[in-house]
KOLKOL-113600 format. One record per residue (C-alpha): residue number from 1; y, z, x; residue in three letters. Coordinates in Angstrom, 2 decimals. Layout:
BEGIN
<rec marfi="NUM" py="Y" pz="Z" px="X" filum="ALA"/>
...
This chain:
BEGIN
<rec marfi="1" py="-23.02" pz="74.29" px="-184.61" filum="UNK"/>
<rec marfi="2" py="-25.72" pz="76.82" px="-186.16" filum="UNK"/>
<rec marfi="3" py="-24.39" pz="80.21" px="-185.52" filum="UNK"/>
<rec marfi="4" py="-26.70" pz="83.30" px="-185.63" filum="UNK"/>
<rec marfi="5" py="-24.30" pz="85.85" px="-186.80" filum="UNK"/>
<rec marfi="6" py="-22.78" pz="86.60" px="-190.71" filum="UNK"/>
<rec marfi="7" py="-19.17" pz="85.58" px="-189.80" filum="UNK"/>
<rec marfi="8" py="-17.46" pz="83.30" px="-192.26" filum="UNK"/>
<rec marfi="9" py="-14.10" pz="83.75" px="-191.24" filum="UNK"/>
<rec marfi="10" py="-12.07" pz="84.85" px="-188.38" filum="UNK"/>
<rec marfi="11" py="-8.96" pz="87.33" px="-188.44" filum="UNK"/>
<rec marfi="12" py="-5.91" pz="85.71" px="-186.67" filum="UNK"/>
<rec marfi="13" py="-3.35" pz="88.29" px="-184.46" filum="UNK"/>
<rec marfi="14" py="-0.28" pz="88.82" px="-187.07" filum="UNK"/>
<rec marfi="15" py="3.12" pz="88.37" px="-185.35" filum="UNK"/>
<rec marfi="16" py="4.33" pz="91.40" px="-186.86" filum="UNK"/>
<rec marfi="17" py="3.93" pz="94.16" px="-189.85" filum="UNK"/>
<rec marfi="18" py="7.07" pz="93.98" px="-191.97" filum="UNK"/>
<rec marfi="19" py="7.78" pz="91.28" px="-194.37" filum="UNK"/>
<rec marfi="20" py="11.30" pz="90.71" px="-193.13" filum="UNK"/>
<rec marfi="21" py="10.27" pz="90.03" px="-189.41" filum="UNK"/>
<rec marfi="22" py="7.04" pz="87.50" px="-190.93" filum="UNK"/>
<rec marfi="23" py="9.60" pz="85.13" px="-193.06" filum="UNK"/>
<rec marfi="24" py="11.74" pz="85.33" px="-189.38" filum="UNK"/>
<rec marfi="25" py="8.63" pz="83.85" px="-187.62" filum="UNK"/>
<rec marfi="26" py="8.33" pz="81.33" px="-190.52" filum="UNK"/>
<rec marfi="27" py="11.29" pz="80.17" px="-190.29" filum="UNK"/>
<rec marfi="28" py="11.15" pz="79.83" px="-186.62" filum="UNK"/>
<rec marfi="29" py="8.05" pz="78.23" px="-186.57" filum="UNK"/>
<rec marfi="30" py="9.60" pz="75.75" px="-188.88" filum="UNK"/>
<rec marfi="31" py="12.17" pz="75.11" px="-186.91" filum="UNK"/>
<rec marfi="32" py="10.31" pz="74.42" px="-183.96" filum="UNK"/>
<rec marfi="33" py="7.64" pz="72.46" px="-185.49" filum="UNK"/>
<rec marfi="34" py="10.39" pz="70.04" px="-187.53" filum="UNK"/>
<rec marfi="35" py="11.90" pz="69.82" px="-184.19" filum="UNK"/>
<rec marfi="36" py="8.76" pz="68.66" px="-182.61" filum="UNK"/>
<rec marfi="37" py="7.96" pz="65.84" px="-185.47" filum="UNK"/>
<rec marfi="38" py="11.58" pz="64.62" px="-185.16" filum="UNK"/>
<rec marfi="39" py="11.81" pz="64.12" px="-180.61" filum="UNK"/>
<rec marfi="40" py="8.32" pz="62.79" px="-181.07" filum="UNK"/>
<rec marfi="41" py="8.52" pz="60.48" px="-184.10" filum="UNK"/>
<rec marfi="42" py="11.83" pz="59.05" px="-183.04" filum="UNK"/>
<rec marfi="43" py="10.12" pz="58.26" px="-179.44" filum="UNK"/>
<rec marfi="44" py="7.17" pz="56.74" px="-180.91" filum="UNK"/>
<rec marfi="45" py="9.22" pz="54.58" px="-183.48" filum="UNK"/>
<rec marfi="46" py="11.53" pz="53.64" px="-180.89" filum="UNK"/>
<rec marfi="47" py="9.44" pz="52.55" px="-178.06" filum="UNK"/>
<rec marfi="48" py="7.29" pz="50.74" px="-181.20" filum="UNK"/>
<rec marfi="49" py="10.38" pz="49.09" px="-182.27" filum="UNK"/>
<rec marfi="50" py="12.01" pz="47.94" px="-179.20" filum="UNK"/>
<rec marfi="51" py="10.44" pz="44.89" px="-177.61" filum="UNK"/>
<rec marfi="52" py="12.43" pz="46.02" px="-174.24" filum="UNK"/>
<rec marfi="53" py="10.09" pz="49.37" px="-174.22" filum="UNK"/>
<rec marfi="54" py="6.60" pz="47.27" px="-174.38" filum="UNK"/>
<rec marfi="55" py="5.79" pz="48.17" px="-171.16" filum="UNK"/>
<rec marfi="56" py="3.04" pz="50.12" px="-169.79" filum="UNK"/>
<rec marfi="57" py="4.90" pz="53.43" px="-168.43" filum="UNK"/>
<rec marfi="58" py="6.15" pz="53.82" px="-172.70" filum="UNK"/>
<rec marfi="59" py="2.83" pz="52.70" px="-173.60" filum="UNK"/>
<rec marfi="60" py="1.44" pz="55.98" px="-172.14" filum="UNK"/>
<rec marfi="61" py="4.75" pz="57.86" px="-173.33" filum="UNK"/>
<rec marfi="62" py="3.94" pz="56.80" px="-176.81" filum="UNK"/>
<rec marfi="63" py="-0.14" pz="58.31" px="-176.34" filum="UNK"/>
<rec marfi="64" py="1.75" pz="61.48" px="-175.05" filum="UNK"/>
<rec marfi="65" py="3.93" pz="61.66" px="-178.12" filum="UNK"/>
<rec marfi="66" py="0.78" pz="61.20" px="-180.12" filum="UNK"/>
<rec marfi="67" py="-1.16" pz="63.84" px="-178.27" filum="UNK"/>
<rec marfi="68" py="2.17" pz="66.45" px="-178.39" filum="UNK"/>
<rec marfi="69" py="1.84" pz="65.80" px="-182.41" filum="UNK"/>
<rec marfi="70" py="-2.14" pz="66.54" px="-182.67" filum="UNK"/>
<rec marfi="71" py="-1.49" pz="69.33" px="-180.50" filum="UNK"/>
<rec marfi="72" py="1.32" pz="71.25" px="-182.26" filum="UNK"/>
<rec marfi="73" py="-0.34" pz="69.96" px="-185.62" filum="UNK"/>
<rec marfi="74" py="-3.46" pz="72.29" px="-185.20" filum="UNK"/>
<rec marfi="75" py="-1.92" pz="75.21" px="-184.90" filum="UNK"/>
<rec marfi="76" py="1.77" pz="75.68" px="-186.09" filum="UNK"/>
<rec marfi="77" py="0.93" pz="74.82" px="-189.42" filum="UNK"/>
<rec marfi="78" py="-1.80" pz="77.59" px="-189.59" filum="UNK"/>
<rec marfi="79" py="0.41" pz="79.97" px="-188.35" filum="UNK"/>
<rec marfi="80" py="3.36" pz="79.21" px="-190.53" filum="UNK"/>
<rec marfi="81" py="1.17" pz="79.73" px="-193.51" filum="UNK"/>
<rec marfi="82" py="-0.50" pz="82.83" px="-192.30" filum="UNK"/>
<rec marfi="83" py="3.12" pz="84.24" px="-191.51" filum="UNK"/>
<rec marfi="84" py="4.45" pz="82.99" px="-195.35" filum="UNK"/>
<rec marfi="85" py="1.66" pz="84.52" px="-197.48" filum="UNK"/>
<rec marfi="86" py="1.44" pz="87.34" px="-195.12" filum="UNK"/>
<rec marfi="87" py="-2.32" pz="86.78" px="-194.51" filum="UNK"/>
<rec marfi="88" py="-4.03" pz="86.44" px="-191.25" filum="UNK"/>
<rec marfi="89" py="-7.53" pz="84.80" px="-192.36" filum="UNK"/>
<rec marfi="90" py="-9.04" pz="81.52" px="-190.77" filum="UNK"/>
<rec marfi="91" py="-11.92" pz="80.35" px="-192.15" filum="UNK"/>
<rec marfi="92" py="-15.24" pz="79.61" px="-189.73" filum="UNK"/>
<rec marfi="93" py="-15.34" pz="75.63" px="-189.89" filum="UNK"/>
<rec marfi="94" py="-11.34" pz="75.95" px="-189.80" filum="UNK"/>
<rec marfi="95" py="-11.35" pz="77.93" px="-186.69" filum="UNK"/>
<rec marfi="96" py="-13.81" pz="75.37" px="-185.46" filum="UNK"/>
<rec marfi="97" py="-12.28" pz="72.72" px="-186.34" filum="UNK"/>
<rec marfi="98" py="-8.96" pz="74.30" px="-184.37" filum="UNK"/>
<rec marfi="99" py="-10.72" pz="75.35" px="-181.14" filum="UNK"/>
<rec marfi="100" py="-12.33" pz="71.27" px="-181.54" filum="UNK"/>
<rec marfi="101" py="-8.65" pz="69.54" px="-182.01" filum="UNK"/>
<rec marfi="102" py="-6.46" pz="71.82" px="-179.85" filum="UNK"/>
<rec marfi="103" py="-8.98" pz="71.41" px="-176.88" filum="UNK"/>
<rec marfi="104" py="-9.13" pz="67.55" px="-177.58" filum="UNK"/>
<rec marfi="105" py="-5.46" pz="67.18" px="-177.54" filum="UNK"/>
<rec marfi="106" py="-4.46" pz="69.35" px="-174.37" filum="UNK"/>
<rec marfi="107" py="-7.42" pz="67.95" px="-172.25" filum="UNK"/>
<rec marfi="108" py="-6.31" pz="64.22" px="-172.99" filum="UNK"/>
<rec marfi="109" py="-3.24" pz="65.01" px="-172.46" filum="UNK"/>
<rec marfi="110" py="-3.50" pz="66.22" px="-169.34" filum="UNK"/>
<rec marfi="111" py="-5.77" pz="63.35" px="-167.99" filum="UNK"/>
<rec marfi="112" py="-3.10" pz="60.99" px="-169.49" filum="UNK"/>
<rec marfi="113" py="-0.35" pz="62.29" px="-167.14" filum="UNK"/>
<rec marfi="114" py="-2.75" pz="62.12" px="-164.46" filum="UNK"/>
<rec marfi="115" py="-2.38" pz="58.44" px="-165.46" filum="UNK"/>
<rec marfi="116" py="0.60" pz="58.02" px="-165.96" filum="UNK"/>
<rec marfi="117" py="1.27" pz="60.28" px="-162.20" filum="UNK"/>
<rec marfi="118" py="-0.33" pz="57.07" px="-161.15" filum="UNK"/>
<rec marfi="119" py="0.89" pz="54.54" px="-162.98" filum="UNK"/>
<rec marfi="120" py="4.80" pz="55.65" px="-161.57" filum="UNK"/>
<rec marfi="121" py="2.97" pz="56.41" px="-157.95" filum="UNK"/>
<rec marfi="122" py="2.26" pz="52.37" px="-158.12" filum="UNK"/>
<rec marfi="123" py="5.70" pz="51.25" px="-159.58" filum="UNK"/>
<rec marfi="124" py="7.79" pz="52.96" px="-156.58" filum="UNK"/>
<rec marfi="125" py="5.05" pz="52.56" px="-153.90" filum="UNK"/>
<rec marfi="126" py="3.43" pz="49.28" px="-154.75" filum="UNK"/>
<rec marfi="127" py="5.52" pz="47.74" px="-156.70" filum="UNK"/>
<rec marfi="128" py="4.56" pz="44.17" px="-155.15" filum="UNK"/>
<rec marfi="129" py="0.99" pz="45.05" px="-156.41" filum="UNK"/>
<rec marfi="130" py="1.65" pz="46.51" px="-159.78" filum="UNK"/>
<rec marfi="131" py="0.51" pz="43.45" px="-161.99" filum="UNK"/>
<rec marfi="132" py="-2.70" pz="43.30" px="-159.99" filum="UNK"/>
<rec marfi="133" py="-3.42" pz="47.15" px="-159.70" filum="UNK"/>
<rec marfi="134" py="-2.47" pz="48.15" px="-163.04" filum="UNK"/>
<rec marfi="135" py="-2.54" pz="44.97" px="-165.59" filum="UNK"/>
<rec marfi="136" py="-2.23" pz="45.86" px="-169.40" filum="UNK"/>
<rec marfi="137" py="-5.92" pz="45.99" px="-169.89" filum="UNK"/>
<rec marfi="138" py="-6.39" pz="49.00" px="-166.83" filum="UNK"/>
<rec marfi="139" py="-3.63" pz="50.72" px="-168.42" filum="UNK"/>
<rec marfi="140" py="-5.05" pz="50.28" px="-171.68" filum="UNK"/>
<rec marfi="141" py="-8.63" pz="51.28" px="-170.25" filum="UNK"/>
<rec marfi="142" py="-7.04" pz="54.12" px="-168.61" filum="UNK"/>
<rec marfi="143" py="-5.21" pz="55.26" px="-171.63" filum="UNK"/>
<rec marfi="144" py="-8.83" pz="55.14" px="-173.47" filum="UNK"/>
<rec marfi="145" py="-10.28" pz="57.02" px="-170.92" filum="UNK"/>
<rec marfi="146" py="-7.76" pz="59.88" px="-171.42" filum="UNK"/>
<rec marfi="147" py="-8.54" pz="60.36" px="-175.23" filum="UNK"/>
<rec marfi="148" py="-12.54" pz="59.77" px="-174.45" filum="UNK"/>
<rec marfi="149" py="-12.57" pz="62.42" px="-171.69" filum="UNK"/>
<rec marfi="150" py="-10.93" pz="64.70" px="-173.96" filum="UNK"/>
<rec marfi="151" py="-12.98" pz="63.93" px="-177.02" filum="UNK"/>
<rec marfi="152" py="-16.30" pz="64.33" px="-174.60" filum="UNK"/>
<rec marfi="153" py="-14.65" pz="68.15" px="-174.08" filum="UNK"/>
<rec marfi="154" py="-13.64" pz="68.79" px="-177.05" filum="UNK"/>
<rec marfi="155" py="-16.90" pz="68.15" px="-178.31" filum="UNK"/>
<rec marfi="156" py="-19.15" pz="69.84" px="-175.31" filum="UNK"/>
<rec marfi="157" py="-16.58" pz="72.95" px="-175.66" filum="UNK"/>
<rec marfi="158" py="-16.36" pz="73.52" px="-179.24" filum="UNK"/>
<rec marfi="159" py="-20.14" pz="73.05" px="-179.89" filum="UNK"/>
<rec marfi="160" py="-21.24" pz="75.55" px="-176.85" filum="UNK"/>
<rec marfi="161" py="-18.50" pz="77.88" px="-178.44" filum="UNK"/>
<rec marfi="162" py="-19.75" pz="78.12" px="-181.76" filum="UNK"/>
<rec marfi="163" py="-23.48" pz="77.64" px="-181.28" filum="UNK"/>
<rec marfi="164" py="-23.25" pz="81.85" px="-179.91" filum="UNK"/>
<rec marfi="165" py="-23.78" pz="84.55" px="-181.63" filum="UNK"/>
<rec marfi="166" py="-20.68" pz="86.29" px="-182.69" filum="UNK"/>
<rec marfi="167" py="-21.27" pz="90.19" px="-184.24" filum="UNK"/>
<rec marfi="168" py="-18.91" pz="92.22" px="-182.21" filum="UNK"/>
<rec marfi="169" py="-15.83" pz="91.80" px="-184.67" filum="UNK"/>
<rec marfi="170" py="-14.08" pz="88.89" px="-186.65" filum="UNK"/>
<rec marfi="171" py="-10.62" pz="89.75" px="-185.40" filum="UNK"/>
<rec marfi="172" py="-9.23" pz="87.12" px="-182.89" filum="UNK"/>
<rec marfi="173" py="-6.81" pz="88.27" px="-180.50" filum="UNK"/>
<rec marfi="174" py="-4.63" pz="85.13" px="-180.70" filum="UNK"/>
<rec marfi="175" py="-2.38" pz="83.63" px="-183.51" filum="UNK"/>
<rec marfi="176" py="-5.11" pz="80.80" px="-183.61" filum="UNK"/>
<rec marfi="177" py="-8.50" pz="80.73" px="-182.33" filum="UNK"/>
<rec marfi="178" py="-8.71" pz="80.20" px="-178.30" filum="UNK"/>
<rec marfi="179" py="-12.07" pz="79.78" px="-176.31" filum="UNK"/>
<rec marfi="180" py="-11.52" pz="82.79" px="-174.45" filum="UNK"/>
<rec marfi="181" py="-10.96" pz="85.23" px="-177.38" filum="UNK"/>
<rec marfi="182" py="-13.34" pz="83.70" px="-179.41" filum="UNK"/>
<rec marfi="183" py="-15.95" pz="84.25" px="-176.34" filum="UNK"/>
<rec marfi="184" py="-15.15" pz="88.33" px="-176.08" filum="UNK"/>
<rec marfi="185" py="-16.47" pz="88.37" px="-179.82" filum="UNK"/>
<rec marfi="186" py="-20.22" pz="87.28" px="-178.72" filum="UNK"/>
<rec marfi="187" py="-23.05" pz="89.73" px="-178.17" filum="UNK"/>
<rec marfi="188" py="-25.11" pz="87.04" px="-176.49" filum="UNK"/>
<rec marfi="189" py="-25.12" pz="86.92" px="-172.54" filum="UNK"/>
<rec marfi="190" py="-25.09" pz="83.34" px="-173.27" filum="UNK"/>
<rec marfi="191" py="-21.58" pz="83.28" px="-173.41" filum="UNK"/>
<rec marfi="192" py="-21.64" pz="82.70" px="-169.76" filum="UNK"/>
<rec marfi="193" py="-22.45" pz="79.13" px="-170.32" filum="UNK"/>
<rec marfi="194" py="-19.56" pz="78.33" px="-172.22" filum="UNK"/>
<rec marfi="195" py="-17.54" pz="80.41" px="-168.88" filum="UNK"/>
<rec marfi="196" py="-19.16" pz="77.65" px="-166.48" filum="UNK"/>
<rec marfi="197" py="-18.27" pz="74.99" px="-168.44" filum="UNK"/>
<rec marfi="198" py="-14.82" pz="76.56" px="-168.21" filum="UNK"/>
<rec marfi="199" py="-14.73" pz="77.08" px="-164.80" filum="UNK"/>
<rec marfi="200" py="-16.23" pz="73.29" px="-164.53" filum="UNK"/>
<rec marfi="201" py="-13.02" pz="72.01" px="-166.15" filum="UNK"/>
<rec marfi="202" py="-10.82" pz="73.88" px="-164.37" filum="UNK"/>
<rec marfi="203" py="-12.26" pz="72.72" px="-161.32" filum="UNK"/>
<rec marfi="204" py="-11.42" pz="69.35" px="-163.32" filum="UNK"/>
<rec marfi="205" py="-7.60" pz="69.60" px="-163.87" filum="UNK"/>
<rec marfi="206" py="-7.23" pz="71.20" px="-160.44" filum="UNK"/>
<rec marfi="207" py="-8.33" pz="68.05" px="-158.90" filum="UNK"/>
<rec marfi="208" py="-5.97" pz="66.05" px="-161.32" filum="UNK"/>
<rec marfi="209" py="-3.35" pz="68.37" px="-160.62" filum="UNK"/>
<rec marfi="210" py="-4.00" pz="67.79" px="-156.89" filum="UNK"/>
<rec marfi="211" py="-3.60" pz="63.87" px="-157.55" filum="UNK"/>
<rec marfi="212" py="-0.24" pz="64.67" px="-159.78" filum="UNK"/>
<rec marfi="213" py="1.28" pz="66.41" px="-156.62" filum="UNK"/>
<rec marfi="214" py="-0.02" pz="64.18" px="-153.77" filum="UNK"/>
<rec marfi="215" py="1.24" pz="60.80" px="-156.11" filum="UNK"/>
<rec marfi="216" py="4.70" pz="62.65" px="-155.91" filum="UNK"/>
<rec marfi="217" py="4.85" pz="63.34" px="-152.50" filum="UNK"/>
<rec marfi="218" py="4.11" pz="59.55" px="-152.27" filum="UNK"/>
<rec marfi="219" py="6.54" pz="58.72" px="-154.35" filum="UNK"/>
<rec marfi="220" py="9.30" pz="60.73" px="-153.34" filum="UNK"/>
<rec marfi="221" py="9.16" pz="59.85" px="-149.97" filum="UNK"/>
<rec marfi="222" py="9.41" pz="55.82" px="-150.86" filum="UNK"/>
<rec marfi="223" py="12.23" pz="56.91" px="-152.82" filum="UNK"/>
<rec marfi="224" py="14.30" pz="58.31" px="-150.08" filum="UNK"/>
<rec marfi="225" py="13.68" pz="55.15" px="-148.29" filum="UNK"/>
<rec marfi="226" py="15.34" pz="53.05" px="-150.60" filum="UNK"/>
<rec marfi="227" py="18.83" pz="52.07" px="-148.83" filum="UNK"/>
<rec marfi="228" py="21.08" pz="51.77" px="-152.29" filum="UNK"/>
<rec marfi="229" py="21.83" pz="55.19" px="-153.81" filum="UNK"/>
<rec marfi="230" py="21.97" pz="53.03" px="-157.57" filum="UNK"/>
<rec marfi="231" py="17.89" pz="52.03" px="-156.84" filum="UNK"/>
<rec marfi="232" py="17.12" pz="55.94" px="-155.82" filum="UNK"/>
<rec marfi="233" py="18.72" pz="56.78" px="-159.34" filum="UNK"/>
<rec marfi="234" py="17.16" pz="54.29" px="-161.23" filum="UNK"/>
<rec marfi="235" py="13.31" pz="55.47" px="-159.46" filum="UNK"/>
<rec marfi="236" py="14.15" pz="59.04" px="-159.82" filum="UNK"/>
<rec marfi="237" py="15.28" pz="58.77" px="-163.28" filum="UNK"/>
<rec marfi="238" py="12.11" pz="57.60" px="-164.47" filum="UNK"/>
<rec marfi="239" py="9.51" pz="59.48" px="-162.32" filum="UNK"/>
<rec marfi="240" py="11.71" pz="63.31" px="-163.03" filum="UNK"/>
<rec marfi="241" py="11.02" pz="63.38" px="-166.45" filum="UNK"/>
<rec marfi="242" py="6.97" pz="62.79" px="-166.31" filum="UNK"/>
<rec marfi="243" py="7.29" pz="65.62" px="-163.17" filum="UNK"/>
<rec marfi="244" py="9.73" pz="68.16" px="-165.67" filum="UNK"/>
<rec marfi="245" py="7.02" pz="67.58" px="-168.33" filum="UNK"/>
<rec marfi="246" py="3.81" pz="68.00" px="-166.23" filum="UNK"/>
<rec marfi="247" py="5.58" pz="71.35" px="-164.34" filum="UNK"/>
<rec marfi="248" py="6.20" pz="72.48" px="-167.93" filum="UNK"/>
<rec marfi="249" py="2.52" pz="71.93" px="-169.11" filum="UNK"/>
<rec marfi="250" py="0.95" pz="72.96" px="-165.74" filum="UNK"/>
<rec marfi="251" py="3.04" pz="76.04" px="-165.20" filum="UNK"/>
<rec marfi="252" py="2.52" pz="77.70" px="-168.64" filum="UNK"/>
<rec marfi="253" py="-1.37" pz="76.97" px="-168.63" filum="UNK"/>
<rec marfi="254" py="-1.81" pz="78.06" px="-165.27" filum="UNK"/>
<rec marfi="255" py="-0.28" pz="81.30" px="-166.14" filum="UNK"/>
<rec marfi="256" py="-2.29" pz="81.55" px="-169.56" filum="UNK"/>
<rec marfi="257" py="-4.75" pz="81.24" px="-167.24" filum="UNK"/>
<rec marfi="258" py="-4.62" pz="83.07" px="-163.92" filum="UNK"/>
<rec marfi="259" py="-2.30" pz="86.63" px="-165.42" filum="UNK"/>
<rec marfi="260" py="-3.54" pz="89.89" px="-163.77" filum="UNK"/>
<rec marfi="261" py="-5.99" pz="91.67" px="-166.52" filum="UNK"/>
<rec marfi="262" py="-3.76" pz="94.34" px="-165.49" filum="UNK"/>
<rec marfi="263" py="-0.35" pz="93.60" px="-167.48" filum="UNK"/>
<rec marfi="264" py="-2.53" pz="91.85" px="-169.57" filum="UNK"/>
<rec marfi="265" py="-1.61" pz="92.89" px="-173.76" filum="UNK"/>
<rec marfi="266" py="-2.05" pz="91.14" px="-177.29" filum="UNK"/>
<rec marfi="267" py="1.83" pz="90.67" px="-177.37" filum="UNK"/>
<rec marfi="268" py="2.03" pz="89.32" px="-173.71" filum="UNK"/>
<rec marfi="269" py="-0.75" pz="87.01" px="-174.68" filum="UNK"/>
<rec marfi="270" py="0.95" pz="85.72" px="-177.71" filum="UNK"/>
<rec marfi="271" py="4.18" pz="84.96" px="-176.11" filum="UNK"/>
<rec marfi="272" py="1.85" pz="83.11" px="-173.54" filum="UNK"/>
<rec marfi="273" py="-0.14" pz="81.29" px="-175.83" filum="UNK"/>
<rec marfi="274" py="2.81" pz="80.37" px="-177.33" filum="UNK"/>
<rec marfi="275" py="4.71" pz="78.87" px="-174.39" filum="UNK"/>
<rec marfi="276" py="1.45" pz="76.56" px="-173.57" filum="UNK"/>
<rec marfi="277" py="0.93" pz="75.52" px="-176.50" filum="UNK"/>
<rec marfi="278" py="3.87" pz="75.42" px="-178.73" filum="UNK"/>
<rec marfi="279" py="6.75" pz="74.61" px="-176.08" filum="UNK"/>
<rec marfi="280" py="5.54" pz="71.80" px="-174.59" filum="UNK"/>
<rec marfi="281" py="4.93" pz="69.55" px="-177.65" filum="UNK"/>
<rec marfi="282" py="8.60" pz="70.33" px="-178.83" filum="UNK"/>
<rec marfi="283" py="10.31" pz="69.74" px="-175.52" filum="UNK"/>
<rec marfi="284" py="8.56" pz="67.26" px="-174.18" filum="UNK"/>
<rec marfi="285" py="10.52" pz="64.13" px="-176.03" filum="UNK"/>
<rec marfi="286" py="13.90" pz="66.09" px="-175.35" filum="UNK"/>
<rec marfi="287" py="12.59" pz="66.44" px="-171.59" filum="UNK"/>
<rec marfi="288" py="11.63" pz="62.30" px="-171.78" filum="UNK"/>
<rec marfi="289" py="15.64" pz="61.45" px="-173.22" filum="UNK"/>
<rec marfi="290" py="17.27" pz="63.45" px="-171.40" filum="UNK"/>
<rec marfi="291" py="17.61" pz="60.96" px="-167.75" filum="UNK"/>
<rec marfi="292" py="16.04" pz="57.69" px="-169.39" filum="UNK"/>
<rec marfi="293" py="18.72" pz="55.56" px="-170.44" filum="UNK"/>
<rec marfi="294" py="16.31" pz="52.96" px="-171.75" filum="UNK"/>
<rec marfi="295" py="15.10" pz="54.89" px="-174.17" filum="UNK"/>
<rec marfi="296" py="17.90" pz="56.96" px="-174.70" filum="UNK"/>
<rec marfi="297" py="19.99" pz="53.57" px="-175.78" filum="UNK"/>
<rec marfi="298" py="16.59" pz="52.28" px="-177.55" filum="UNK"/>
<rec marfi="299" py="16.91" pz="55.80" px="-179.84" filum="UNK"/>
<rec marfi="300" py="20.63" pz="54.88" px="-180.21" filum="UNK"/>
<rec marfi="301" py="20.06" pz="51.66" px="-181.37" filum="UNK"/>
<rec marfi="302" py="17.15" pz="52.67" px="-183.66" filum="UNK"/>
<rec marfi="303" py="19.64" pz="55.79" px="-185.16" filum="UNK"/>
<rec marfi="304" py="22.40" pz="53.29" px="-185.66" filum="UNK"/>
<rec marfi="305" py="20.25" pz="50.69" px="-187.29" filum="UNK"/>
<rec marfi="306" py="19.01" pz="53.94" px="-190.09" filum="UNK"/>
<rec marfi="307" py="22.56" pz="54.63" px="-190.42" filum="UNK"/>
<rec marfi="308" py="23.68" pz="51.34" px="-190.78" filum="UNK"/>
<rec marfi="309" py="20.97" pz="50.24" px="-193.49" filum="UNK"/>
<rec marfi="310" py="21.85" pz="53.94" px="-196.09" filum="UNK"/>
<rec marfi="311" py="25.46" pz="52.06" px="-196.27" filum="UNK"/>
């Protein structure tokens, strides 16, 4: 990733001037980050744990909680360190290597809930079929799939990024470095590659998105056929969490993505920024406990077995 221009590092957005109101965002940062490791470590160890969750809708649960830790791993940390020493500097290959990791992590993970869209979509539709249509090694070959197709983006995104010239500033209008901003720095007209390939992947998740919301039209339909009210709990309870989550992830993107230039501002775009990709990674596993009582009693038995062991 040769890159024409002098840059050697980048100048992050600073949540605020004073000292006081910096240590706040620290602290909140903190908070929410801690918060994040805890839901998803406890899901992961759980579901690792407890024979009864070796199946393959917490298989892909567990690659989500992985992909929620990558995610909120490449930039929280950054920030909460920027926001403690009261310093806004990224360096070049660490702003790379941010744009690279964050991209990797939110494209996977939205190809894995595509999968796993489908994998509940054959559960409560065909759920005489299930062994044959999705047997351990298609839901582990889908699962690969997810973390390939986001590794081939990662890679195609961050290398047409970086391989402009950038010489209009080093100050990046986001609290860590983003495609987009990074693109309004170049001086090339080149940068209108990397916008296709953006546009290309959009194109991308719409059609996923269009499979998420036909599955669950699918599946909410053969749900409301089932004649006990305990059986329409039991399927609903398992497919409203994965829906909660992908609304979550597809709503704040979507408006990351599609806000009028218009009320568009550096603030507005760092509350957005931090709703996509900060929020989801920290509510996701609270979102996932919430109406599963599997897991909920697997992360009750797991607690009480910690507990249990100190004394």
């Amino acid at each position: 990733m040769s890159n024409s221009s002098s840059i050697t590092e980048f100048l992050l957005l600073a949540f605020a001037d004073t000292r006081q109101l910096q240590l706040l965002h620290f602290w909140l940062f903190l908070g929410i980050y801690l918060a994040a490791l805890l839901g998803n470590g406890l899901i992961i160890t759980a579901i690792v744990c407890d024979h009864h969750l070796h199946t393959h809708m917490y298989f892909l649960l567990l690659n989500l909680s992985l992909l929620d830790l990558g995610s909120i791993s490449t930039t929280v940390p950054k920030a909460m360190a920027n926001s403690l020493w009261d310093t806004r500097t990224i360096s070049y290959w660490e702003c790379a290597s941010q744009v690279f990791f964050f991209f990797f992590s939110i494209s996977a993970e939205f190809y894995l809930l595509t999968v796993m869209s489908y994998d509940r979509y054959v559960a409560i539709c065909k759920p005489l079929h299930y062994g044959t249509l999705l047997g351990s090694r298609a839901c582990v070959h889908m699962a690969a799939a997810a973390w390939a197709s986001g590794f081939l983006y990662a890679v195609l995104h961050t290398a047409n990024t970086f391989s402009l010239p950038l010489c209009k500033s080093n100050a990046v209008d986001q609290f860590f470095c983003e495609i987009p901003q990074i693109l309004k720095l170049s001086c090339s007209r080149s940068y209108l590659r990397e916008v296709g390939l953006l546009v290309l992947s959009a194109c991308l998740v719409f059609g996923c998105f269009v499979f998420i919301v036909l599955s669950y039209v699918q599946i909410f339909l053969a749900v409301l056929r089932i004649p006990s009210e305990q059986g329409q709990h039991k399927a609903f309870s398992t497919c409203l969490p994965h829906l909660g989550v992908v609304s979550l992830f597809v709503s704040t993107g979507m408006f990351a993505c599609l806000k009028p230039p218009s009320i568009s501002s550096p603030s507005l775009d760092l509350v957005v920024s931090f709703l996509y990709s900060v929020v989801p990674p920290a509510v996701n596993p609270l979102i996932y406990s919430m109406r599963n009582q599997e897991l909920k009693d697997a992360l009750k038995k797991l607690i009480q077995s910690a507990v249990s062991q100190q004394h």
